[in-house]
C-alpha positions in Angstrom: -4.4 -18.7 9.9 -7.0 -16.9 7.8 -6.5 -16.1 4.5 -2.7 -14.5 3.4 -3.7 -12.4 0.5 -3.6 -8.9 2.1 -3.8 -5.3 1.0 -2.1 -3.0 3.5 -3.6 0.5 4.1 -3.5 3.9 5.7 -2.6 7.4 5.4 0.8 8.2 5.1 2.7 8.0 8.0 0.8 5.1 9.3 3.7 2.8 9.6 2.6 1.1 6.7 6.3 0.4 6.0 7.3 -0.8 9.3 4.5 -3.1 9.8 4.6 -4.8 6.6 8.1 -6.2 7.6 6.9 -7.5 9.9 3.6 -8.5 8.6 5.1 -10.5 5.6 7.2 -12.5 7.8 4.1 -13.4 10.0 2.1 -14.6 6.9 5.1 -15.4 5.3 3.9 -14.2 2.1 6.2 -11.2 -0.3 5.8 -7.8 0.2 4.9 -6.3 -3.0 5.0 -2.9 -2.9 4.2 -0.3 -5.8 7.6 1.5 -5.4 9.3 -1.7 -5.5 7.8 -2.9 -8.7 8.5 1.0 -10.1 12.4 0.8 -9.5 12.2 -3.0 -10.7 11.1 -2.6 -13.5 13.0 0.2 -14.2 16.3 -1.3 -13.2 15.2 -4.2 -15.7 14.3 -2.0 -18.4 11.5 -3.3 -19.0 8.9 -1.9 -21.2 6.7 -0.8 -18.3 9.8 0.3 -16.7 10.8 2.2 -19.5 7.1 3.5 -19.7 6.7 4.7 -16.2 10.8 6.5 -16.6 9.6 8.8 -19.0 6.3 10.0 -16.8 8.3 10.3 -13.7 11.5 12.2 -15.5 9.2 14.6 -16.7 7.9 15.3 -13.6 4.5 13.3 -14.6 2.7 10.6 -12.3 2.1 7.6 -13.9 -1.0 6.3 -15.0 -2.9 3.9 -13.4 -2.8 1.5 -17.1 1.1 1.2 -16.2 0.6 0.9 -12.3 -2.1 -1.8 -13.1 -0.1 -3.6 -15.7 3.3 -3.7 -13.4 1.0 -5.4 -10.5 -1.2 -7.7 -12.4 2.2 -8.9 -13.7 3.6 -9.3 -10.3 0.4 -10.8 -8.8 0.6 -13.3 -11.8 4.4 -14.8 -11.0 4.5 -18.2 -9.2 5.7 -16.9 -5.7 2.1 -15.4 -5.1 0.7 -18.6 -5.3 0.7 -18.6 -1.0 -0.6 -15.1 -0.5 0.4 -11.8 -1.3 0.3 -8.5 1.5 0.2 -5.1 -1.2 1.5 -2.0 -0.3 0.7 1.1 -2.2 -2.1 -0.2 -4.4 -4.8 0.7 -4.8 -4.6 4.1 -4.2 -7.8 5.0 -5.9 -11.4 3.4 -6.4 -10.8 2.5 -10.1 -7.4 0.7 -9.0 -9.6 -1.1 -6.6 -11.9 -2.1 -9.7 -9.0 -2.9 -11.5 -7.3 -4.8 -8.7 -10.9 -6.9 -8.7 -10.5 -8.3 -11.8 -6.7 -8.9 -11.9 -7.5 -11.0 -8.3 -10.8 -12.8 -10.5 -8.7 -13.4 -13.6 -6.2 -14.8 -11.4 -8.8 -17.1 -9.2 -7.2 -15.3 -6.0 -9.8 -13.9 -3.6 -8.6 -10.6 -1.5 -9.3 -11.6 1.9 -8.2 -8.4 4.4 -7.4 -5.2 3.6 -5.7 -4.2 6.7 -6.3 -0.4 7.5 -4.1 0.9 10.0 -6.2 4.2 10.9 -4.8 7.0 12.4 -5.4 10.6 13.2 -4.5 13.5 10.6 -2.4 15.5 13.8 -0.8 12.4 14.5 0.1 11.9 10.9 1.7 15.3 11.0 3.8 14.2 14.0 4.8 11.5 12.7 6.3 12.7 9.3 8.1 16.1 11.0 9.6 13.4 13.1 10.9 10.8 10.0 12.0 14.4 8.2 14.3 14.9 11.3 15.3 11.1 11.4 15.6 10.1 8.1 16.6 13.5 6.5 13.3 13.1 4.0 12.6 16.3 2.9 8.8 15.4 1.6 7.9 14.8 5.4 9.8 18.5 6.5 7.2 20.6 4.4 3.4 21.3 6.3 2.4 22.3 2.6 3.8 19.0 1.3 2.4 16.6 4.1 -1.1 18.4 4.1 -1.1 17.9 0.2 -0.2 14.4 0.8 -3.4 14.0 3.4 -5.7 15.6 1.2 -4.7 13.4 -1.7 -5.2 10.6 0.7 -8.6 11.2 1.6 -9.7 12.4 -1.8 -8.3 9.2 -3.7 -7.2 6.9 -1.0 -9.7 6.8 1.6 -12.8 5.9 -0.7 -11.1 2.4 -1.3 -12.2 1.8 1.9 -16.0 2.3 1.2 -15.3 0.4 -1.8 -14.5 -2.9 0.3 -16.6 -2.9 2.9 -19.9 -3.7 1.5 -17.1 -7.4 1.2 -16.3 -7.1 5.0 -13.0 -7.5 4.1 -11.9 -4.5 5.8 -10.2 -4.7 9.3 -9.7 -1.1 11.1 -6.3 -1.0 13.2 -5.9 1.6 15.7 -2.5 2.6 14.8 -1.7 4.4 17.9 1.1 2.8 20.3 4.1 1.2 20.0 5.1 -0.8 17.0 4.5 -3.5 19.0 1.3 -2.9 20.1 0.3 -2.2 16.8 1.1 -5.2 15.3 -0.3 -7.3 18.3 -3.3 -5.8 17.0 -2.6 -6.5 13.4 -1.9 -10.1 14.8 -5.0 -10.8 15.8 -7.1 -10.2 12.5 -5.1 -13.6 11.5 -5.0 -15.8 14.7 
């Protein structure tokens, strides 16, 4: 199996969730996602939980020192030592930067950045459909979800020029089934 340490990406609505379950049990390899380490290190009061509290209580987003700090921390703990797939970071060219150097200081080399593309209308679909499912009312809003898109392809999206100069990225059609998705995810790792 090539290389485990993986950065999972895509617009929102992707399945970026759904596929990383099943992704992490593949390489078996944690799942370290941004909101996770967030609510983690705010459960634990820690000082970058207690840090990133005070942005988000004030309605803030938090910067990308805390963001960085929260993952080179996790990135750094012995159960990475295998492999890694990342969820949620980097969402931004100077995060990618930043995730560079945390990867070199760390002698880890990012092998895949798994980018599960799919089409802004489907995207749309998609998240009315989880805002009827799962009750989320960020999804229910066009003004919300087209906000979301934009900031996607403003600050999201450019991470992807950003890595493939290191042909590292690997383009997903993430149209199908689940299944057929991840058969397709699959194969960047047989």
């Amino acid at each position: 199996m090539s290389g485990k340490n993986v950065v999972l990406f895509g617009p929102p609505g992707a399945g970026k969730g759904t596929q990383a379950v099943k992704l992490k049990d593949l390489l078996s390899v944690p799942h370290v996602s941004t909101g996770d380490m967030f609510r983690e290190n705010i459960k634990n009061n820690t000082e970058l939980g207690r840090t990133a509290k005070e942005y988000s209580n004030s309605g803030r987003l938090v910067p990308d020192e805390v963001t960085i700090a929260m993952v080179k921390d996790r990135l750094g703990r012995d159960d990475m030592k295998g492999g890694f797939l990342l969820d949620g970071f980097p969402r931004s060219v100077p995060q990618a930067e930043a995730l560079d150097k945390i990867l070199a200081e760390l002698g880890i080399k990012l092998n895949h950045v798994v980018n599960i593309a799919v089409a802004d209308d489907e995207v749309k679909a998609r998240l009315a459909k989880r805002a009827e499912i799962e009750g989320r009312a960020d999804d229910a809003d066009p003004k919300v979800i087209e906000n979301r898109l934009n900031t996607y392809k403003n600050q999201s999206e450019p991470c992807l020029s950003y890595y493939r100069p290191q042909n590292i990225v690997r383009d997903i059609d993430g149209i199908g089934s689940i299944d057929e998705i991840f058969g397709r995810i699959q194969k960047v790792f047989a």
